[in-house]
Legacy VTK file of the C-alpha trace (Angstrom):
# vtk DataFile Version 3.0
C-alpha trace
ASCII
DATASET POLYDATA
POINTS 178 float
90.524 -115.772 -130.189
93.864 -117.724 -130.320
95.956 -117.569 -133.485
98.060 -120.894 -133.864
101.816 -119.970 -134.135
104.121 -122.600 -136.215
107.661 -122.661 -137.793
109.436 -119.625 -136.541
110.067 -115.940 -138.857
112.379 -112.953 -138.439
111.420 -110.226 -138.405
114.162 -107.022 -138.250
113.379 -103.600 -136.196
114.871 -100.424 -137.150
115.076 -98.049 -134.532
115.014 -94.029 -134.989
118.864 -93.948 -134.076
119.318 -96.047 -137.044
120.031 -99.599 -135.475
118.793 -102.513 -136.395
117.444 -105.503 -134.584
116.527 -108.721 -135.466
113.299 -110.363 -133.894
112.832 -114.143 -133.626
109.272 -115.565 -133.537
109.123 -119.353 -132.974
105.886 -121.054 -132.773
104.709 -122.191 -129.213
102.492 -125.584 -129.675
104.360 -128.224 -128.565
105.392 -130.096 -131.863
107.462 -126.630 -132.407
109.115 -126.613 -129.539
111.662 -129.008 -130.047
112.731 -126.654 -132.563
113.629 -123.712 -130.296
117.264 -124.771 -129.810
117.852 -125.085 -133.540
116.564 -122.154 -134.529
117.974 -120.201 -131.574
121.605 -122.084 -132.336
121.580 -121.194 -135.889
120.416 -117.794 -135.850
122.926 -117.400 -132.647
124.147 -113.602 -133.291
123.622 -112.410 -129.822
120.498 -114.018 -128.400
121.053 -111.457 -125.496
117.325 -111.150 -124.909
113.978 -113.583 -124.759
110.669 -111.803 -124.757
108.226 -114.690 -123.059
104.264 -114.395 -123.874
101.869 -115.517 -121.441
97.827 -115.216 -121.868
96.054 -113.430 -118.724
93.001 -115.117 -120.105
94.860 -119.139 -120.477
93.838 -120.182 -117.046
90.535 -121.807 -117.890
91.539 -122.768 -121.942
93.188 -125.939 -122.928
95.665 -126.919 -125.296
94.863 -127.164 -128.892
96.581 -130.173 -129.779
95.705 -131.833 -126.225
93.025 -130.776 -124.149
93.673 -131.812 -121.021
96.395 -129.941 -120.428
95.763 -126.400 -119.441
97.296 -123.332 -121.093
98.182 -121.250 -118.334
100.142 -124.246 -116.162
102.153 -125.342 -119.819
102.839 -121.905 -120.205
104.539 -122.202 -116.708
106.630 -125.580 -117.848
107.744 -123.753 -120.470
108.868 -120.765 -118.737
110.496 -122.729 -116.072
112.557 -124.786 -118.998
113.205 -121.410 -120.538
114.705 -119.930 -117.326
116.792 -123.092 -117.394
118.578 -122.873 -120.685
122.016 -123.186 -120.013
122.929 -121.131 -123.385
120.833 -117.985 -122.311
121.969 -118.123 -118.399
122.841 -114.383 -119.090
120.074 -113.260 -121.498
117.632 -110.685 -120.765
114.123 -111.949 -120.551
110.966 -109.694 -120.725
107.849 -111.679 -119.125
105.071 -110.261 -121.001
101.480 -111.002 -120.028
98.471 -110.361 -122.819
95.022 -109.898 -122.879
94.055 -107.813 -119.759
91.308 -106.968 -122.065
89.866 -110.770 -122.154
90.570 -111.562 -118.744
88.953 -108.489 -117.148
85.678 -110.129 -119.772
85.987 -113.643 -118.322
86.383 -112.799 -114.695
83.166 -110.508 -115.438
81.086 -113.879 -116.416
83.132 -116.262 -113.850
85.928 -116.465 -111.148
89.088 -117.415 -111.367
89.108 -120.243 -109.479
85.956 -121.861 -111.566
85.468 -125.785 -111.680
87.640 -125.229 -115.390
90.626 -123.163 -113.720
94.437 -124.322 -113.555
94.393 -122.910 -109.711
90.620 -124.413 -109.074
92.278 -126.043 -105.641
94.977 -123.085 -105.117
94.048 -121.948 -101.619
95.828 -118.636 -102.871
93.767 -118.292 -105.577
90.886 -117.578 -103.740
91.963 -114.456 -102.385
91.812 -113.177 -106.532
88.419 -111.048 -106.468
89.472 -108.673 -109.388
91.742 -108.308 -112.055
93.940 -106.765 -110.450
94.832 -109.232 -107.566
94.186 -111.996 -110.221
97.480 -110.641 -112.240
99.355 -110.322 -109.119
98.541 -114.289 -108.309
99.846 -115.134 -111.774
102.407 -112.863 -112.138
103.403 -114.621 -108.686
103.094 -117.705 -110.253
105.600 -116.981 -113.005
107.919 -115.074 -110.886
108.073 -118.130 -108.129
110.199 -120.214 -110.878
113.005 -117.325 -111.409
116.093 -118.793 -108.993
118.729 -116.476 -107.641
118.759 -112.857 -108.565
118.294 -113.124 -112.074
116.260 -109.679 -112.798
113.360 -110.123 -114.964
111.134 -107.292 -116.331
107.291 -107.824 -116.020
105.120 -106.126 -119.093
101.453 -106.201 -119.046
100.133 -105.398 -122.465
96.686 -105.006 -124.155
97.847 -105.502 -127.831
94.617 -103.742 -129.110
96.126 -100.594 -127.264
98.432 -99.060 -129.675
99.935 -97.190 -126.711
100.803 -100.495 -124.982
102.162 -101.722 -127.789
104.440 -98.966 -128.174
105.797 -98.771 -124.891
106.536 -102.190 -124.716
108.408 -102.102 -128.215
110.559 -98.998 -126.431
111.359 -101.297 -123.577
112.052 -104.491 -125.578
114.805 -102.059 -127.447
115.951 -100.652 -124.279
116.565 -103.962 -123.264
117.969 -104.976 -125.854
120.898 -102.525 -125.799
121.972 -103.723 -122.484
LINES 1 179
178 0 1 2 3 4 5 6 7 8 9 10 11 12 13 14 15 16 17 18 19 20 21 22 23 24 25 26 27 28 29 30 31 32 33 34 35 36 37 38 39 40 41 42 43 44 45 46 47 48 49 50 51 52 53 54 55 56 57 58 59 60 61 62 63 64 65 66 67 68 69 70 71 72 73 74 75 76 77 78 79 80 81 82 83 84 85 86 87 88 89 90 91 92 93 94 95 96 97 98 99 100 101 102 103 104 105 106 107 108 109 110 111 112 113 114 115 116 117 118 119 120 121 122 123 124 125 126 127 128 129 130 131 132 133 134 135 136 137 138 139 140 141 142 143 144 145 146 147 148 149 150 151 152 153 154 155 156 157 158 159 160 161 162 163 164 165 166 167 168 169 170 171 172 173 174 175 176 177
């Protein structure tokens, strides 16, 4: 099930050594977009790390507010124009992928290069038989638009797994102390 995300929210994390974080959430349709910059400008403490959500499950799902346009391949536009800020050239960025869970379900009822899939005509794409080589092809995908040697750490997180959940949080704070 997708949950629509709007206007943006802070949210603050306090860690066990007693330091504080704050966590912006902006909304990812594309009417809040435009809004990134202002947001990220205004609440401009030390924007020293992006945490960027992609859905494993996205690559046969369309847009909500146009749908023609895939998920998964506007998810890549956006990354690419997020790797491209010139403000955050020297942020951290945490690529996290969701819902292992879901695509593991969908792949079990279809393939991943179905008549409704972003990489239908991908001649790489048909080499993903499983999950697993399915994650690597979009985790590929992402990783292709990263120029240079700007380092980016790849999560892959079940959110219904409260271990998951909790690692990742210890690496998003990790990060963020760099």
């Amino acid at each position: 099930m997708r949950a629509k995300t709007t206007g943006f929210g802070l949210t603050n994390i306090d860690t066990d050594e007693g330091e504080r974080y704050q966590v912006m959430d902006v909304g990812g349709m594309r009417s809040e977009r435009k809004k990134w910059n202002r947001h990220l400008a205004e609440n401009n403490q030390e924007n020293n790390t992006i945490i960027f959500c992609v859905s494993l499950c996205g690559f046969d799902e369309t847009l909500r507010e146009k749908a023609d346009a895939n998920c998964m391949l506007e998810a890549l536009k956006v990354w690419e124009s997020v790797l491209n800020w010139k403000a955050h050239k020297e942020s951290n960025i945490i690529l996290v992928f969701t819902k292992p869970d879901l695509l593991r379900e969908k792949l079990s009822k279809s393939t991943f290069t179905s008549e409704s899939s972003a990489f239908k005509d991908n001649p790489a794409a048909k080499k993903c038989v499983d999950v697993s080589s399915t994650i690597d092809f979009i985790k590929g995908e992402f990783l292709s638009k990263v120029k240079g040697d700007r380092h980016i750490s790849v999560e892959i997180v079940n959110t219904l797994n409260e271990s998951d959940t909790s690692n990742l949080s210890q690496k998003i704070v990790k990060s963020l102390k760099k």
